[in-house]
C-alpha positions in Angstrom: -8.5 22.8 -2.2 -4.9 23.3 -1.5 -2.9 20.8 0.6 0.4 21.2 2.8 2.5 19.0 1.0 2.7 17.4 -2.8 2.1 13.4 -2.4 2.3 11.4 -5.5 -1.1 9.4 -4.2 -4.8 9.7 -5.4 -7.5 11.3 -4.1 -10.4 9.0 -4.1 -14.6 10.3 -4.1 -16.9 7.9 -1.7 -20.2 8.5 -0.5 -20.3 12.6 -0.2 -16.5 12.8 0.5 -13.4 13.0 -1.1 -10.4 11.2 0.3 -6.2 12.3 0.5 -3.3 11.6 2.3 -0.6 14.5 2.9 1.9 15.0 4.8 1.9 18.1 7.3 5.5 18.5 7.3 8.7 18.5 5.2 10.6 15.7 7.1 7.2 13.7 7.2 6.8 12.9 10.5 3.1 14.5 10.5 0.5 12.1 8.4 -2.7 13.1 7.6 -5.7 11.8 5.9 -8.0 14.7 4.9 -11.7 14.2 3.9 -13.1 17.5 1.6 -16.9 17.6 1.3 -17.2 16.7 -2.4 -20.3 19.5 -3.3 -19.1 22.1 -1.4 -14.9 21.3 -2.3 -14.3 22.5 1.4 -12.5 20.9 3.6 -14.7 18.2 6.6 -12.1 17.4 8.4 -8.4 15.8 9.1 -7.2 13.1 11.1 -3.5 13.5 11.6 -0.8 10.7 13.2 2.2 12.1 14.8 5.1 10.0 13.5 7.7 12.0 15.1 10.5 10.8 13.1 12.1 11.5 9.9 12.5 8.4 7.5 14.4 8.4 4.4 12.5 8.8 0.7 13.6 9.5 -2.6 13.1 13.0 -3.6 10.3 12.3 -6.4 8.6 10.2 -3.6 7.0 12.8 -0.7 5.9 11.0 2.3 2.2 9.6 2.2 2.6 8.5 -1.5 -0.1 6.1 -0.4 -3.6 6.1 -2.0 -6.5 5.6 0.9 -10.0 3.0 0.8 -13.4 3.0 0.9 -16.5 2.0 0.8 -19.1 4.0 1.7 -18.9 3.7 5.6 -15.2 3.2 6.5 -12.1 5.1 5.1 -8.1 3.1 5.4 -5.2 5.1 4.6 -1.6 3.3 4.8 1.1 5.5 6.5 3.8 3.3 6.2 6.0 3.0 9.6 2.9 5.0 11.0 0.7 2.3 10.5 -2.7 1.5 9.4 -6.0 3.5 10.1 -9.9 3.1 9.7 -12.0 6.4 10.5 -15.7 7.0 9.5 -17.0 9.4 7.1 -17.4 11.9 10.1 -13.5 11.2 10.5 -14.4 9.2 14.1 -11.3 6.7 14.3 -12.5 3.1 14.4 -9.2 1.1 15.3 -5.1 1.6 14.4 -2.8 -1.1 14.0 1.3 -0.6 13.9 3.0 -3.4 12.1 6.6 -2.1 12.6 9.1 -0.1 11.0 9.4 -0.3 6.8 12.3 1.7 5.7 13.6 2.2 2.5 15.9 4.5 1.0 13.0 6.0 -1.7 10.2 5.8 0.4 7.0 4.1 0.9 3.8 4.0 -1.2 1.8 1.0 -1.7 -2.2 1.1 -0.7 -4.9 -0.9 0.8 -7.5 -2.3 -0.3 -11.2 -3.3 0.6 -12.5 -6.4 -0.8 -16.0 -7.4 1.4 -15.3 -7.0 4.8 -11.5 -7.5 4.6 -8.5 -4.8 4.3 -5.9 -6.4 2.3 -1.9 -4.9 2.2 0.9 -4.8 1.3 3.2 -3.7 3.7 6.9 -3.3 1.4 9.2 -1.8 1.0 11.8 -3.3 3.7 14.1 -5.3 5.2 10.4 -7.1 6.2 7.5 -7.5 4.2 4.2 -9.2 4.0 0.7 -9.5 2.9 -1.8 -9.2 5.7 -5.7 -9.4 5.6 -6.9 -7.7 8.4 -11.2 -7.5 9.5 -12.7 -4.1 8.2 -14.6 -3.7 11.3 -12.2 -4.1 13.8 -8.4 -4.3 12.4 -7.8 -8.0 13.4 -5.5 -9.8 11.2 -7.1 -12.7 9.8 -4.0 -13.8 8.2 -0.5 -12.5 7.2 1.8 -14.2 4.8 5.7 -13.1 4.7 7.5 -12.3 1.6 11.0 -14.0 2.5 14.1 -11.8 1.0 17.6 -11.9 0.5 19.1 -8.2 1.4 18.6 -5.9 3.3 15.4 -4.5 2.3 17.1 -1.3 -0.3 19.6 -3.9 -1.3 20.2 -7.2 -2.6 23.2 -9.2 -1.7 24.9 -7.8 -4.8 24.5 -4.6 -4.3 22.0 -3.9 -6.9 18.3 -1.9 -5.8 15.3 -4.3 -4.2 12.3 -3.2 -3.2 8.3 -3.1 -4.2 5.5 -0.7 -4.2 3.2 -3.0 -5.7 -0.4 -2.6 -4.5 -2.2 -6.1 -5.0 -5.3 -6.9 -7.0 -8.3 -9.8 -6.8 -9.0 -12.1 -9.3 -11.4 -14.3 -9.9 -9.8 -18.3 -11.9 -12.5 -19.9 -12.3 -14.2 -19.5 -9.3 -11.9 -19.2 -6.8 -11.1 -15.5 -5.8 -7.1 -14.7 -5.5 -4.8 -11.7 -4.0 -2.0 -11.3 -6.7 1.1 -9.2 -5.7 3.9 -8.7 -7.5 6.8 -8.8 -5.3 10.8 -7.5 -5.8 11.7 -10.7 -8.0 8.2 -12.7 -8.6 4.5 -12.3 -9.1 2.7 -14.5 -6.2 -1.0 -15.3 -5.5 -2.5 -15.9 -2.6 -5.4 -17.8 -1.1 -8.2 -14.8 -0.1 -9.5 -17.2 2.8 -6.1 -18.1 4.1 -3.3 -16.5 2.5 -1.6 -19.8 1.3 0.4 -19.1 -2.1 -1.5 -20.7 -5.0 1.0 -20.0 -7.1 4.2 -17.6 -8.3 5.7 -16.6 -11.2 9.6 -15.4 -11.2 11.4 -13.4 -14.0 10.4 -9.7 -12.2 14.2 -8.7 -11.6 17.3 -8.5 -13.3 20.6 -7.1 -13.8 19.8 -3.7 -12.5 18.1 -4.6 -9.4 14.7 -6.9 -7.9 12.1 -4.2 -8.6 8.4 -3.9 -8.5 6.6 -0.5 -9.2 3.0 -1.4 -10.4 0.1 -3.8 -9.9 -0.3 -6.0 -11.9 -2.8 -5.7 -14.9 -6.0 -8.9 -15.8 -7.0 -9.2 -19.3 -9.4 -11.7 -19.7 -7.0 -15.1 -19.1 -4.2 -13.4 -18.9 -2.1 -11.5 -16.0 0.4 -8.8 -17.1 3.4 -7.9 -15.1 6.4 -5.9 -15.4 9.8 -5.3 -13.7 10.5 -1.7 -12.9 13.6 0.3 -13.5 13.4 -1.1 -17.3 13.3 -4.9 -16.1 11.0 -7.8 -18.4 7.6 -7.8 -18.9 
């Protein structure tokens, strides 16, 4: 099924429907979250938020590079400055929340997730940035935990590039279940009950800039993270 614009997130299948965000519009100030019917490939329906602004992005980075959640009953898709969203599989919205403006000079594109009955995210890049649990059923946050910065959100005070897209993963050590986030300079965990920081891990930036493109990755005992724009592993 063709779309209006590229978007450099995933579709995802839940339930009988198949879930992508698109922009409607060059400049981005149309979001949508479209839901195709996933025997028939045809299109169920779109729910669309009117942004009505344009907001900077890098040219490989089209707006709504943001991969949607599910689970079966309710469907999150991330638009950035345009805020969060929960519909139903018959594209009914359930609630909206706005958590302000994130602006970066190459765009947005980190994703919720849905773990139980929470929403977690990651709201970066920008100036200000957090990780917020939110309830699935009705958008309240349950807790939200500020990444502190130096910069300005695209830069750090020496001029070199800041900024993460990192969407955040659980784990389980030992029997306690963590959020794990790899922010512009340091891998941090966070309490899933209360969003304390169990621990952190820095080394993520370097000489060409605080950078964080990917989740990180659990192998058995071990976490695996890596620096973007060539930084350490």
């Amino acid at each position: 099924a063709p779309r209006p614009r590229p978007g450099d997130g995933s579709p995802i299948a839940s339930g009988g429907g198949a879930f992508v965000a698109c922009a409607e519009d060059a400049a981005g100030k149309l979001r949508s979250l479209y839901c195709f019917d996933r025997e028939a490939g045809k299109q169920a329906w779109v729910q669309t938020v009117d942004f009505g602004r344009k907001m900077p992005t890098h040219k490989t980075n089209p707006y709504c590079g943001t991969t949607p959640a599910a689970d079966g009953k309710h469907v999150v898709v991330w638009h950035g400055s345009g805020g969060l969203h929960c519909y139903d599989f018959s594209g009914q919205q359930l609630w909206s929340r706005s958590f302000g403006e994130f602006k970066h000079m190459w765009g947005y594109g980190t994703s919720p997730i849905i773990h139980g009955e929470r929403v977690i995210l990651h709201t970066g890049p920008g100036e200000r940035v957090s990780v917020l649990s939110l309830d699935l059923a009705t958008g309240n946050t349950i807790w939200e935990t500020e990444e502190r910065l130096e910069g300005d959100g695209n830069t750090r005070a020496d001029g070199k590039y800041m900024g993460s897209w990192c969407t955040p993963i659980i784990a389980t050590v030992g029997e306690v279940e963590q959020i794990i986030c790899a922010m512009p300079n340091r891998l941090v965990a966070y309490s899933i009950s209360s969003g304390d920081i169990l621990w952190h891990c820095d080394g993520l930036g370097h000489e060409r800039g605080d950078l964080a493109y990917s989740s990180p990755i659990i192998a058995g005992d071990i976490c695996f993270d890596t620096g973007g724009f060539g930084g350490p592993a």
